[in-house]
Residue frames as a rotation matrix with the C-alpha (Angstrom) as fourth column:
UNK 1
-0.693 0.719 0.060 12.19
0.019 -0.065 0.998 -14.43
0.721 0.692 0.031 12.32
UNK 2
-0.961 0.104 0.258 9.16
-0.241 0.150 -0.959 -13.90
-0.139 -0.983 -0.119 14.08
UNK 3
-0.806 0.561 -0.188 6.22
0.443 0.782 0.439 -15.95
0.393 0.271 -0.879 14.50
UNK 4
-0.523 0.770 0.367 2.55
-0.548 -0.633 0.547 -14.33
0.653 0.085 0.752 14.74
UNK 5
-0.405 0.607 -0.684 -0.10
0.538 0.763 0.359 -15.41
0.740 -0.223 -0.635 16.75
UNK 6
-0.850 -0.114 0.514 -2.37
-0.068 -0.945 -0.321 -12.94
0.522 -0.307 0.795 17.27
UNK 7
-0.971 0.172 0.169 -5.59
-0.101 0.346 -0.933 -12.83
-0.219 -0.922 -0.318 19.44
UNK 8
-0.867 0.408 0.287 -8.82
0.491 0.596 0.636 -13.59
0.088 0.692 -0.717 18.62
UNK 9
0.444 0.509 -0.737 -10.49
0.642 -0.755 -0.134 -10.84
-0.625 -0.414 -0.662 20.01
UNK 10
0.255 -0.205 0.945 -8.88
0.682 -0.654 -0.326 -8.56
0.685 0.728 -0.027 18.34
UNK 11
-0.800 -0.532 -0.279 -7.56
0.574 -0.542 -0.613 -5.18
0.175 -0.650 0.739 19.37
UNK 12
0.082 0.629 -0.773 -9.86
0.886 -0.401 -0.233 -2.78
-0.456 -0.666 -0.590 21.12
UNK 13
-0.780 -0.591 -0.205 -9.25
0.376 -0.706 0.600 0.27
-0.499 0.391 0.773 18.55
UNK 14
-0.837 0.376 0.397 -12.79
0.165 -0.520 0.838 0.72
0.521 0.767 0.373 16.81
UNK 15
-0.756 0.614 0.227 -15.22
-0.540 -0.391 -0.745 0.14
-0.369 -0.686 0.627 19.20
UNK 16
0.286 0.509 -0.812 -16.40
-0.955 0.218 -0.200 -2.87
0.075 0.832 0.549 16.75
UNK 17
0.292 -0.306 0.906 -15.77
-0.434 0.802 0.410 -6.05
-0.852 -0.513 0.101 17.24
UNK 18
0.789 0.051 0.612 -15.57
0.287 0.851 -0.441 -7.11
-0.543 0.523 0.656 13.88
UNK 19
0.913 -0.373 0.166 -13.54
-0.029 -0.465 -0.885 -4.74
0.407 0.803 -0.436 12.96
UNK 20
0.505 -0.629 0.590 -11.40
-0.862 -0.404 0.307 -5.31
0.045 -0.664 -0.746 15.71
UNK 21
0.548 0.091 0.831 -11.10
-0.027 0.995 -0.092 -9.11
-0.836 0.028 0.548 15.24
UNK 22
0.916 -0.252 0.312 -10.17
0.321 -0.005 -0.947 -8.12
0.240 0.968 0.077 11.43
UNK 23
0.737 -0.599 0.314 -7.74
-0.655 -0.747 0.111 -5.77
0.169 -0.288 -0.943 12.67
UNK 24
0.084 -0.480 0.873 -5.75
-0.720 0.576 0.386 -8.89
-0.688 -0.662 -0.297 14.15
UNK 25
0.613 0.239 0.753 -6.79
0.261 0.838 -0.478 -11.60
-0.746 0.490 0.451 11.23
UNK 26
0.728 -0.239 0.643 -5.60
0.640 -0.100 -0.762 -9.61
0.246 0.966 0.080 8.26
UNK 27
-0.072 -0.873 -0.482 -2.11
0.819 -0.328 0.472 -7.78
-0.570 -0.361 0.738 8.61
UNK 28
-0.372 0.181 0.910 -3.24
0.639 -0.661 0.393 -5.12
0.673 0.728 0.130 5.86
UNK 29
0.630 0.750 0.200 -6.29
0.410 -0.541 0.735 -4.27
0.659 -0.381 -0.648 7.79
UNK 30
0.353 -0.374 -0.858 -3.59
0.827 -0.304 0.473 -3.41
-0.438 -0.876 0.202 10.63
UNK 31
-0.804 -0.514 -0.299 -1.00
0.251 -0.749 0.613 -1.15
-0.539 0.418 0.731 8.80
UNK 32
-0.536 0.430 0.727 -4.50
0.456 -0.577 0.678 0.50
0.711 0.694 0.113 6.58
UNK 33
0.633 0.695 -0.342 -5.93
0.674 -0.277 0.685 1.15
0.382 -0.664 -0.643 9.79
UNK 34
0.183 -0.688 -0.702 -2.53
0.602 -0.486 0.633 2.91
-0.777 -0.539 0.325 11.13
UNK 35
-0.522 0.213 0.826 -2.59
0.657 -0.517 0.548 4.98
0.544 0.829 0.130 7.27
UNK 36
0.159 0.969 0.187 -5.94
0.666 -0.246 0.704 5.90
0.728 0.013 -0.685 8.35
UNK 37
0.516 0.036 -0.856 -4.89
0.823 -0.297 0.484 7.29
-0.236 -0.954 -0.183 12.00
UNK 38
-0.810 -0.560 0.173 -4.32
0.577 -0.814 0.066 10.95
0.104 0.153 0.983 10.97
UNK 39
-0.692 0.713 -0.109 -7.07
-0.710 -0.645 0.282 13.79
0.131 0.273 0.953 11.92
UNK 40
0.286 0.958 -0.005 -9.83
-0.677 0.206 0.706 11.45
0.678 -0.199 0.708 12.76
UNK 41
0.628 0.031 0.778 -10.51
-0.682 0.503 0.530 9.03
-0.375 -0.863 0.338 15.93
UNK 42
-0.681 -0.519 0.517 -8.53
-0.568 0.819 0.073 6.07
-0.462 -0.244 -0.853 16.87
UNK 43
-0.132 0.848 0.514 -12.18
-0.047 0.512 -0.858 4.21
-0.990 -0.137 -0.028 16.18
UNK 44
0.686 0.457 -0.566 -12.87
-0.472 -0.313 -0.824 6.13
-0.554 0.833 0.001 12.49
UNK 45
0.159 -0.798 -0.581 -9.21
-0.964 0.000 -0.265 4.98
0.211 0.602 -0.770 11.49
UNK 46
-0.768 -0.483 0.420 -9.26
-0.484 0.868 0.114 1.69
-0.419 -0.116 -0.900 12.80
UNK 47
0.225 0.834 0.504 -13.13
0.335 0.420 -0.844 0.49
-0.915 0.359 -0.185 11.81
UNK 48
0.232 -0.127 -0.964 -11.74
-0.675 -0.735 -0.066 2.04
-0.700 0.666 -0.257 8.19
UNK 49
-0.918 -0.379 -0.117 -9.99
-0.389 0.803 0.451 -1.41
-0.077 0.459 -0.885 6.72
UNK 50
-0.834 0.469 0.290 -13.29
0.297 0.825 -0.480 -3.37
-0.464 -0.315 -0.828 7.53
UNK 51
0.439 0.837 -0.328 -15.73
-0.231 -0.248 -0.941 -0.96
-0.869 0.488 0.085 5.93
UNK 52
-0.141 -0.632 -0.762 -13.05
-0.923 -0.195 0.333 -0.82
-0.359 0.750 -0.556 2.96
UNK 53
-0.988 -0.152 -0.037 -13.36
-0.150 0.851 0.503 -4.63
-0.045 0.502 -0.864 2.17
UNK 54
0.002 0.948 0.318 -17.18
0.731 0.216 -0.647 -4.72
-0.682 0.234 -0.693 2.67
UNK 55
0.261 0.274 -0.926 -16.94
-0.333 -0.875 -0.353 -1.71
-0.906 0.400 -0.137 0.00
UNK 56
-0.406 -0.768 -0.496 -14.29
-0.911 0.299 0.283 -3.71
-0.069 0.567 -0.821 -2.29
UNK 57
0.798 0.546 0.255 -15.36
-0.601 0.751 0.275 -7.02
-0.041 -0.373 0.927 -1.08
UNK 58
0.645 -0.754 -0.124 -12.00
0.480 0.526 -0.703 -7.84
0.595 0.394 0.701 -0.53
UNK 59
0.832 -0.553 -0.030 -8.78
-0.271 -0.454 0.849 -6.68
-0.483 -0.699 -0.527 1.33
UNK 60
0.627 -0.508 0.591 -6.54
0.663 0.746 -0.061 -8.20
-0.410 0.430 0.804 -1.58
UNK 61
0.399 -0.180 -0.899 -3.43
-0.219 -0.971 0.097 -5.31
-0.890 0.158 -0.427 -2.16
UNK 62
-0.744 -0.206 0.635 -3.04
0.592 0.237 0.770 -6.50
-0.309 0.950 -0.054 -5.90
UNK 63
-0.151 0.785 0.601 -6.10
0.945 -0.064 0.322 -5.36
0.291 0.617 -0.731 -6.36
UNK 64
0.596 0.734 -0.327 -6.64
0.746 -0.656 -0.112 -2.78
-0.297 -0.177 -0.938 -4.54
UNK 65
-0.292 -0.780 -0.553 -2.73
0.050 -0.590 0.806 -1.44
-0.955 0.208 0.211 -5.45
UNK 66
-0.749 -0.072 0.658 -4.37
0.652 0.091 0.753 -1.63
-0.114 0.993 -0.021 -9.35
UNK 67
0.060 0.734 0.677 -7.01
0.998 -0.044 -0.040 0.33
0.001 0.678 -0.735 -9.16
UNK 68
-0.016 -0.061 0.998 -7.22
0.480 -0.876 -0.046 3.99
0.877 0.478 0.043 -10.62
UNK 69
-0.750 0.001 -0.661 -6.49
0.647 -0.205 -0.734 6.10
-0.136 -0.979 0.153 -7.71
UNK 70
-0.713 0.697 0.078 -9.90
-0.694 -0.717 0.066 8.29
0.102 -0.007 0.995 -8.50
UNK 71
0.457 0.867 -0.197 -12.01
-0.257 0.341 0.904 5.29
0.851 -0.362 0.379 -8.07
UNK 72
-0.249 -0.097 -0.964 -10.57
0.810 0.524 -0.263 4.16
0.530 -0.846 -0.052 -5.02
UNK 73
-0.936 0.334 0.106 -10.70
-0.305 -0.627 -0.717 7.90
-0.173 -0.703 0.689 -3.78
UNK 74
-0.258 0.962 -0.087 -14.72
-0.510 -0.059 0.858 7.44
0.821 0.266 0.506 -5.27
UNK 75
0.172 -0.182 -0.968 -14.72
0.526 0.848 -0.066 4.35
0.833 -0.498 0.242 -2.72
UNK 76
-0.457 -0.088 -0.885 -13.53
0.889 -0.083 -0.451 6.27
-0.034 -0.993 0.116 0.63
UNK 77
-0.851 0.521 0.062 -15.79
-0.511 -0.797 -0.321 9.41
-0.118 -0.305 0.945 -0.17
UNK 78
-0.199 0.806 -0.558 -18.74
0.399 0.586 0.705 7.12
0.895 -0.083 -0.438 -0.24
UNK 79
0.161 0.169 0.972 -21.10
-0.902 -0.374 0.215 7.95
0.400 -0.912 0.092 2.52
UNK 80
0.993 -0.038 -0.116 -20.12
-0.005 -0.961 0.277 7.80
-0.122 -0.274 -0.954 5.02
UNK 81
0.268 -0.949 -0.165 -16.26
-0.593 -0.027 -0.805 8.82
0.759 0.313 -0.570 3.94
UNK 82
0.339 -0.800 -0.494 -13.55
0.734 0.554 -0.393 6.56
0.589 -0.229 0.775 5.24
UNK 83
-0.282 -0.769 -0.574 -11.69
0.877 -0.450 0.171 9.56
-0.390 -0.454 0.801 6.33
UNK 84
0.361 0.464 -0.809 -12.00
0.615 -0.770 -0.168 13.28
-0.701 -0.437 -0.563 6.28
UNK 85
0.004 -0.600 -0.800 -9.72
-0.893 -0.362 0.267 13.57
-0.450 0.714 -0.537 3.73
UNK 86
0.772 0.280 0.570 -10.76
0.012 0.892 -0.453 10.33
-0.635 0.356 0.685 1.02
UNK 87
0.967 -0.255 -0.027 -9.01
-0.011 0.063 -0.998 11.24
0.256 0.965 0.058 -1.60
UNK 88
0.122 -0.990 -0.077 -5.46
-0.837 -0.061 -0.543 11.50
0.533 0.130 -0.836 -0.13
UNK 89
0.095 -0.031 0.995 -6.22
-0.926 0.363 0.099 8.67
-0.365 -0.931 0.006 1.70
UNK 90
0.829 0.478 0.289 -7.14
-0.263 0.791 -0.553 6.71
-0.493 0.383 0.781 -0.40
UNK 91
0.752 -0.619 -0.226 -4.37
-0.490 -0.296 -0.820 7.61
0.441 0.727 -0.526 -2.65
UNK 92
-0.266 -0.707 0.655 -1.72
-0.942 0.336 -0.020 6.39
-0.206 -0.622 -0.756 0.39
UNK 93
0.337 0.373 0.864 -3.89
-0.547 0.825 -0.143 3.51
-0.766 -0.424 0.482 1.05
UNK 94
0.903 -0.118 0.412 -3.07
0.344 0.773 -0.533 1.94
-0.256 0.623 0.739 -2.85
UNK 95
0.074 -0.984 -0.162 0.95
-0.655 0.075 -0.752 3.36
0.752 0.162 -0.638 -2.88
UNK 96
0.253 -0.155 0.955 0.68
-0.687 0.666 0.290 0.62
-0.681 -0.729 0.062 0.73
UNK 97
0.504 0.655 0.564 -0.84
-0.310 0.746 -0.589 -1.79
-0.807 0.122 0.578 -1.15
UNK 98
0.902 -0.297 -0.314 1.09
-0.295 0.110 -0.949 -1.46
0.317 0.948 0.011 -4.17
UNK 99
0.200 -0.693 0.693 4.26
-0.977 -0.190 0.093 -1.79
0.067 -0.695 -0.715 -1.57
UNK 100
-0.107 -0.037 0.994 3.26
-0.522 0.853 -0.024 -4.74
-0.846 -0.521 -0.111 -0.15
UNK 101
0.683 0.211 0.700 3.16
0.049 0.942 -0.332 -6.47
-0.729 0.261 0.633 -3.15
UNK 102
0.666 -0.736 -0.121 6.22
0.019 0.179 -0.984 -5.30
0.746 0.653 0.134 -5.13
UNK 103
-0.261 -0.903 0.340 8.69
-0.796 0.002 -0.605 -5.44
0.546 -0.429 -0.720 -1.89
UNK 104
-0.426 0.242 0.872 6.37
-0.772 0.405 -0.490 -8.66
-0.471 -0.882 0.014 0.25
UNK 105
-0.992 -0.116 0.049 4.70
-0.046 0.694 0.718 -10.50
-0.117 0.711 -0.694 -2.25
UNK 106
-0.286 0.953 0.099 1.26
-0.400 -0.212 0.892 -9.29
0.871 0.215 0.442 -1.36
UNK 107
0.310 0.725 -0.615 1.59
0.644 0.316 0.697 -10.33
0.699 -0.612 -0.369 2.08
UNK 108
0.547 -0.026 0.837 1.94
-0.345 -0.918 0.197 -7.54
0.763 -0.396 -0.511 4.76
UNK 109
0.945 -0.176 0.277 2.56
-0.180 0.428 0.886 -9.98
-0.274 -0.887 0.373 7.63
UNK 110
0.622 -0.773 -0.123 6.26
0.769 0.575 0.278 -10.53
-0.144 -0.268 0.953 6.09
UNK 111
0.468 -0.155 0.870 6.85
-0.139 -0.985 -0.100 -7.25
0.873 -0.074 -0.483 6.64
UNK 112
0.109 -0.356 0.928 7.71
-0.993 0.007 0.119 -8.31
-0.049 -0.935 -0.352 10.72
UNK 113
0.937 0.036 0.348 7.91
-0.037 0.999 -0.005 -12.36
-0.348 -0.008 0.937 9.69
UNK 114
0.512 -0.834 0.203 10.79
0.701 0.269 -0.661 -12.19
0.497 0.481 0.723 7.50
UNK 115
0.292 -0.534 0.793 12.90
-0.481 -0.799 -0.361 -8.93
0.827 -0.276 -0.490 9.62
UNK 116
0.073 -0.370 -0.926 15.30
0.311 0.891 -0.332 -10.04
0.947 -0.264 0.180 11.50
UNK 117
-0.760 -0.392 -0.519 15.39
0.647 -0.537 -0.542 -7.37
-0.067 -0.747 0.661 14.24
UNK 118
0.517 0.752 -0.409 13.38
0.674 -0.652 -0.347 -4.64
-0.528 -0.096 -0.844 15.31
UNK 119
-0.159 -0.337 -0.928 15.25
-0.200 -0.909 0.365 -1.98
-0.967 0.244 0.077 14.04
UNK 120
-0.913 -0.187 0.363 14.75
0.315 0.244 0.917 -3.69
-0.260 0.952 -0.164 10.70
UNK 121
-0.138 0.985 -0.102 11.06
0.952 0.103 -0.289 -4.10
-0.274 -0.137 -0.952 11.49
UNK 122
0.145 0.146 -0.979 11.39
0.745 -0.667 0.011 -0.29
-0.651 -0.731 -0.205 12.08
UNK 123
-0.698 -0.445 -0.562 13.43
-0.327 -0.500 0.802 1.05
-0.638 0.743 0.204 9.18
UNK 124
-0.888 0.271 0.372 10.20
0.458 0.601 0.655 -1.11
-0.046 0.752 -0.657 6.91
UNK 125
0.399 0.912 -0.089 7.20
0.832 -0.402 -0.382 0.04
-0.384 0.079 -0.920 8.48
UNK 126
-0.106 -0.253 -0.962 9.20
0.117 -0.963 0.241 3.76
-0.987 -0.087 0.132 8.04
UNK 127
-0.812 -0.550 -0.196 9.38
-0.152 -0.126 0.980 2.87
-0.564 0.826 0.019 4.34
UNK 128
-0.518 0.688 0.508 6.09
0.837 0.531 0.133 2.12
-0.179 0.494 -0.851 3.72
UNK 129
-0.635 0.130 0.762 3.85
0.230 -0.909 0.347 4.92
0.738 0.395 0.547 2.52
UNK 130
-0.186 0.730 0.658 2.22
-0.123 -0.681 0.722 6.77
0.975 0.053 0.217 5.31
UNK 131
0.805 -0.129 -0.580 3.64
0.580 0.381 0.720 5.28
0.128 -0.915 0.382 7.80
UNK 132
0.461 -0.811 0.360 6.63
-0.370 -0.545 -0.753 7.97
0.807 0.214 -0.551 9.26
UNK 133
-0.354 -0.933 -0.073 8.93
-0.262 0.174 -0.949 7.55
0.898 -0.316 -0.306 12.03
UNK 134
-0.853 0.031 0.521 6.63
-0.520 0.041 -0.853 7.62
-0.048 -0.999 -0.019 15.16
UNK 135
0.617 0.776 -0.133 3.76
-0.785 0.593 -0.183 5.30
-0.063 0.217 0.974 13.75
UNK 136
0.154 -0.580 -0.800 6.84
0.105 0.815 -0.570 2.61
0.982 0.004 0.187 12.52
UNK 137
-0.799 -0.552 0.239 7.76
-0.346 0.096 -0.934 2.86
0.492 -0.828 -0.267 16.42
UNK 138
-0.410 0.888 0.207 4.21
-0.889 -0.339 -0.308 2.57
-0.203 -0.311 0.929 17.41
UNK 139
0.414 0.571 -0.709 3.75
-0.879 0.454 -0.147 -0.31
0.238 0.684 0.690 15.34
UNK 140
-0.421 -0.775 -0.472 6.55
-0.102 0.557 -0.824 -2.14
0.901 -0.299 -0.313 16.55
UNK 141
-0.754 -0.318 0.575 4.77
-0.592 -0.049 -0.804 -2.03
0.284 -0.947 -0.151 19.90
UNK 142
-0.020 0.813 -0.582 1.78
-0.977 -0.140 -0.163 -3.24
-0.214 0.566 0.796 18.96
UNK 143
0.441 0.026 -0.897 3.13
-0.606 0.747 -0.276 -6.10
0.663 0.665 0.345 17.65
UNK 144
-0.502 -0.496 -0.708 5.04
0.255 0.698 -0.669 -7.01
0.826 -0.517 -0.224 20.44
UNK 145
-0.876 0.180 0.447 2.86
-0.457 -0.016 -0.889 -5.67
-0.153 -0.984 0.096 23.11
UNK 146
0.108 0.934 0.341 -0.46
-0.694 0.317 -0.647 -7.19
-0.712 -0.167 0.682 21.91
UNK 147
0.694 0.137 -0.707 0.61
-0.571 0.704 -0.423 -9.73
0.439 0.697 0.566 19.38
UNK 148
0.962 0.245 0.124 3.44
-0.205 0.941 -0.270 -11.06
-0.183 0.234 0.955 20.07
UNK 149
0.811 -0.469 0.350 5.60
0.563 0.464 -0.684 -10.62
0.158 0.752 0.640 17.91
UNK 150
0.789 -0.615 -0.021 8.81
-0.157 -0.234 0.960 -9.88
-0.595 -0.753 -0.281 19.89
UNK 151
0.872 -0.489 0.025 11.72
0.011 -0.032 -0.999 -9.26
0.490 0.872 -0.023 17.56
UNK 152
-0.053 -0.772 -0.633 15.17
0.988 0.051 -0.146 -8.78
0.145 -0.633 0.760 19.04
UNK 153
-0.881 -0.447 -0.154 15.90
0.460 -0.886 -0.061 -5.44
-0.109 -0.125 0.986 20.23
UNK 154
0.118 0.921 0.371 11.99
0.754 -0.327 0.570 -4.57
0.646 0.212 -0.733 20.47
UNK 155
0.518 0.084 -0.851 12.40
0.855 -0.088 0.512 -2.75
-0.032 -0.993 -0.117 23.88
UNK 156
-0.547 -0.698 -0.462 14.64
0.607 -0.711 0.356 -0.36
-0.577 -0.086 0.813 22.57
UNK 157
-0.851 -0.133 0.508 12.47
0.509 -0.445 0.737 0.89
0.128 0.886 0.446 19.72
UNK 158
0.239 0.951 -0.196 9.12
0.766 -0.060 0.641 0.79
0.597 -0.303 -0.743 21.35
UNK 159
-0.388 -0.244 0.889 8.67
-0.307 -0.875 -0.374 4.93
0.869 -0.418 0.265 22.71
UNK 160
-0.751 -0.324 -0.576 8.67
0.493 0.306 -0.814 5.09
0.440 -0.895 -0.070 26.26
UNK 161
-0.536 0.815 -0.221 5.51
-0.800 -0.574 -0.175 7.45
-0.269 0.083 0.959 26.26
UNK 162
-0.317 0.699 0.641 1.99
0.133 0.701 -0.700 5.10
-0.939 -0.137 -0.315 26.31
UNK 163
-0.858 0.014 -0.514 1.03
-0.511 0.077 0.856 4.45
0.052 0.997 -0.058 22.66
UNK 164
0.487 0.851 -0.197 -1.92
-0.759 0.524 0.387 1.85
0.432 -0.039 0.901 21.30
UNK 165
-0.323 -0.650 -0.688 0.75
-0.153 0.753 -0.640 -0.58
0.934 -0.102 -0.343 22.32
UNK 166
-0.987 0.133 -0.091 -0.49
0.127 0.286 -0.950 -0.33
-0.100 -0.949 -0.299 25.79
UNK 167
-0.148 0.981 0.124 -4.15
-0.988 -0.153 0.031 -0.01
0.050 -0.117 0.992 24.91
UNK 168
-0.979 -0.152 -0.132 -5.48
-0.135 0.982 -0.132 -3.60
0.150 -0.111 -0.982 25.95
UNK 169
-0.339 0.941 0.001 -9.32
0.909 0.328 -0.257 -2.51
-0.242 -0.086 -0.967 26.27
UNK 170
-0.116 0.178 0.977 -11.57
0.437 -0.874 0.211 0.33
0.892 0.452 0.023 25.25
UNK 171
0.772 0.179 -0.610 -11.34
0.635 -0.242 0.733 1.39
-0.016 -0.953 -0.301 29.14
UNK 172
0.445 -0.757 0.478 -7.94
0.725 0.618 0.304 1.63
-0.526 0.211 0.824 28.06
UNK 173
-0.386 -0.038 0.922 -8.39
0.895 -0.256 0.364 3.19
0.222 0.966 0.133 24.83
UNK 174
0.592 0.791 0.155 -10.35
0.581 -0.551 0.599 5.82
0.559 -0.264 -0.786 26.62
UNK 175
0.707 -0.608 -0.360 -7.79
0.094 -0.423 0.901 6.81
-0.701 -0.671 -0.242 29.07
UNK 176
-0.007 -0.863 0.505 -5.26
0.846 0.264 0.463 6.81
-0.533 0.431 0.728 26.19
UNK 177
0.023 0.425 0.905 -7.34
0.830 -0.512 0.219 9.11
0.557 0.747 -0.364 24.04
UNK 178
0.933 0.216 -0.288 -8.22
0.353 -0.704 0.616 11.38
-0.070 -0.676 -0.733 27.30
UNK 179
0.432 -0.856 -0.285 -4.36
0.492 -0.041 0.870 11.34
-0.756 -0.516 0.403 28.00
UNK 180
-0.428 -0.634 0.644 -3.32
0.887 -0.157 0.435 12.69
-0.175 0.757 0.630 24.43
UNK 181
0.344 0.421 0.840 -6.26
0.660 -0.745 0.103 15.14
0.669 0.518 -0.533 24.23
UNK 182
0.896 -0.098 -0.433 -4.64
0.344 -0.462 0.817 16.97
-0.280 -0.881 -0.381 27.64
UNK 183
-0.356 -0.929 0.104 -1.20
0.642 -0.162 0.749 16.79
-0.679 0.333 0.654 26.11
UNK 184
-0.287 -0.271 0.919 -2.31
0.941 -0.260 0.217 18.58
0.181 0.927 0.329 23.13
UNK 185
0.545 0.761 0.352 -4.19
0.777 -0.616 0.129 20.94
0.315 0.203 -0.927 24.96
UNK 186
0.584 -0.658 -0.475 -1.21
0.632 0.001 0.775 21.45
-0.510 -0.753 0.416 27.33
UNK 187
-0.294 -0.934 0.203 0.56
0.732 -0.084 0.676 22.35
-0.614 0.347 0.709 24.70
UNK 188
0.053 0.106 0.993 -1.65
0.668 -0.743 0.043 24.90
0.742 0.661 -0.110 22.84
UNK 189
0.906 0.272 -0.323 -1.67
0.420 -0.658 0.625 26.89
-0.043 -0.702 -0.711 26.44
């Protein structure tokens, strides 16, 4: 089992402190922020959970896995939108939510608390909606490079290519971003 104890700073991913702070407090806000990370910044997708509960007042996935998926989309196309795409987003965001609480009990964090291994860890996030094969690796690093939370057999799952896992400031986060937008260009040449 592993045991949490994340920082209190938070992670460096929106360019917000509170949201970054949240990002670390509430295990949702992590895995709705890593939903979010498709087609818009690192920042837009991570500061995304934190507007979401000041919209909701809440972060609570009972609730948020109950409501009608046209108001919740109503909810991330508010100005300004959550995401660039609200409505499928939104739509993921409450099949998560609905997840976590019919396979966790409504709590996200025993998603990697109760797994006995990484590879378990791995094969869960993969199962969750919107989360696919290289985000559940991603995540796994994350958790054990900036939280903590060090399953057995992390090291093997965690890609070998820099990720947010190795982002530790927005100096960081900058050179990370820079470092992907070259790859992609690299690759349209």
């Amino acid at each position: 089992m592993a045991t949490t104890s994340f920082p209190p700073a938070g992670l460096p991913f929106s360019g917000d402190p509170a949201a970054d702070r949240l990002l670390t407090e509430n295990p949702l806000a992590l895995l709705i922020g890593f939903v979010l990370d498709q087609q818009v910044t690192v920042q837009t997708a991570f500061r995304g959970p934190l507007e979401l509960s000041r919209r909701l007042g809440h972060l609570d996935p009972a609730r948020i896995g109950a409501l009608d998926p046209e108001a919740l989309g109503a909810i991330f196309a508010e100005r300004p939108a959550l995401h660039r795409f609200p409505g499928t987003m939104a739509r993921r965001v409450g099949e998560l939510c609905r997840t976590v609480v019919e396979q966790y009990g409504g709590e996200a964090a025993r998603i990697w608390t109760t797994a006995t291994d990484a590879a378990e860890l791995e094969r869960r996030l993969r199962d969750l909606p919107g989360i696919g094969p290289t985000k559940a690796k991603v995540i796994v690093a994350v958790l054990a490079k900036r939280l903590g939370v060090r399953l057995p057999g992390w090291e093997s799952v965690v890609p070998s290519y820099p990720t947010l896992g190795d982002v530790d400031s927005p100096e960081a986060l900058a050179a990370y971003q820079a470092s992907k937008r070259a790859a992609r260009a690299a690759g349209r040449r």
